[in-house]
C-alpha positions in Angstrom: 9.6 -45.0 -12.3 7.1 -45.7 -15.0 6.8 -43.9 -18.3 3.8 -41.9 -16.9 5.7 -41.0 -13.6 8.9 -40.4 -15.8 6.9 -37.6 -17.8 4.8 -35.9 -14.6 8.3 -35.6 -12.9 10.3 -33.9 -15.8 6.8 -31.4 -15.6 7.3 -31.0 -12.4 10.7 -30.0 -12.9 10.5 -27.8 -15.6 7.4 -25.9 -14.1 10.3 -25.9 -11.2 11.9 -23.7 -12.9 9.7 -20.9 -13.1 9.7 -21.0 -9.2 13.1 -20.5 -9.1 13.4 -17.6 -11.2 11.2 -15.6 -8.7 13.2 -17.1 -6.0 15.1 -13.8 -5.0 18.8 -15.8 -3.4 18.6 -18.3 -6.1 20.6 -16.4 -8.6 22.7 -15.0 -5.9 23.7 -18.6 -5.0 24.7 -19.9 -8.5 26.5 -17.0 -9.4 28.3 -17.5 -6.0 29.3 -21.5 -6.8 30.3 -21.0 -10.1 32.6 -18.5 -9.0 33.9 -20.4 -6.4 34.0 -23.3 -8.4 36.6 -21.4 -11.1 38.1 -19.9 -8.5 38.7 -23.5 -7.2 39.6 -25.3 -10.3 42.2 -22.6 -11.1 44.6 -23.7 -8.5 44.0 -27.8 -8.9 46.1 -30.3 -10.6 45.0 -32.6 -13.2 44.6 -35.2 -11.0 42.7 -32.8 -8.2 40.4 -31.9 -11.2 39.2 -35.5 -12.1 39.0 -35.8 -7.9 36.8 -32.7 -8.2 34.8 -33.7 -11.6 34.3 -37.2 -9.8 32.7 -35.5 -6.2 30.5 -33.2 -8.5 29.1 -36.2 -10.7 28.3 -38.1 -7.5 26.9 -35.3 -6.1 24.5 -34.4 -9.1 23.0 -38.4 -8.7 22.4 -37.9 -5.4 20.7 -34.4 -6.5 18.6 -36.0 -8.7 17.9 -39.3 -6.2 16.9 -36.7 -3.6 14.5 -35.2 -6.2 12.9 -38.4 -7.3 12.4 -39.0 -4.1 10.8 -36.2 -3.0 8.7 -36.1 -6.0 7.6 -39.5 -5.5 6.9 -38.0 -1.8 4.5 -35.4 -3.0 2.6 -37.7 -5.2 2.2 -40.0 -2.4 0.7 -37.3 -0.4 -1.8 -35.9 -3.2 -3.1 -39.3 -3.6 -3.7 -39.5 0.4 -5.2 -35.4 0.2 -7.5 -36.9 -2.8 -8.8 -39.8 -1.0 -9.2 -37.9 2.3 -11.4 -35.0 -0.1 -13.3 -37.7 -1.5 -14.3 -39.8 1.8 
């Protein structure tokens, strides 16, 4: 992405944020992995722990692929709503 697409999207996500906090589960469901997630890591090797650290960092960059992406989605579909509005 291009500077300008590079700052709408980090808007995007932190107006995101505001959504989320009214988001009733959302809470719920962190609270609930980070749990888990300690209660994982507490009975893992060292060696299970970098296996774990490894899946998570994969997992985050497909996270934030998967956002791009559907960002770049939305924008493609304003721009189509715009020119339909305007025609």
């Amino acid at each position: 992405m291009n500077d300008l697409l590079n700052t709408l999207y980090d808007y995007v996500l932190t107006q995101s944020e505001s959504y989320l906090a009214v988001y009733p589960e959302y809470r719920d469901f962190c609270r609930r992995a980070a749990e888990k997630e300690r209660s994982l890591r507490a009975n893992l090797s060292q060696e299970d722990e970098q296996l774990l650290e490894d899946m998570l960092g994969e997992l985050w960059l497909r996270h934030q692929a998967e956002q791009e992406a559907a960002f770049q989605a939305s924008l493609a579909l304003c721009r189509e709503l715009n020119r339909a509005a305007l025609a």
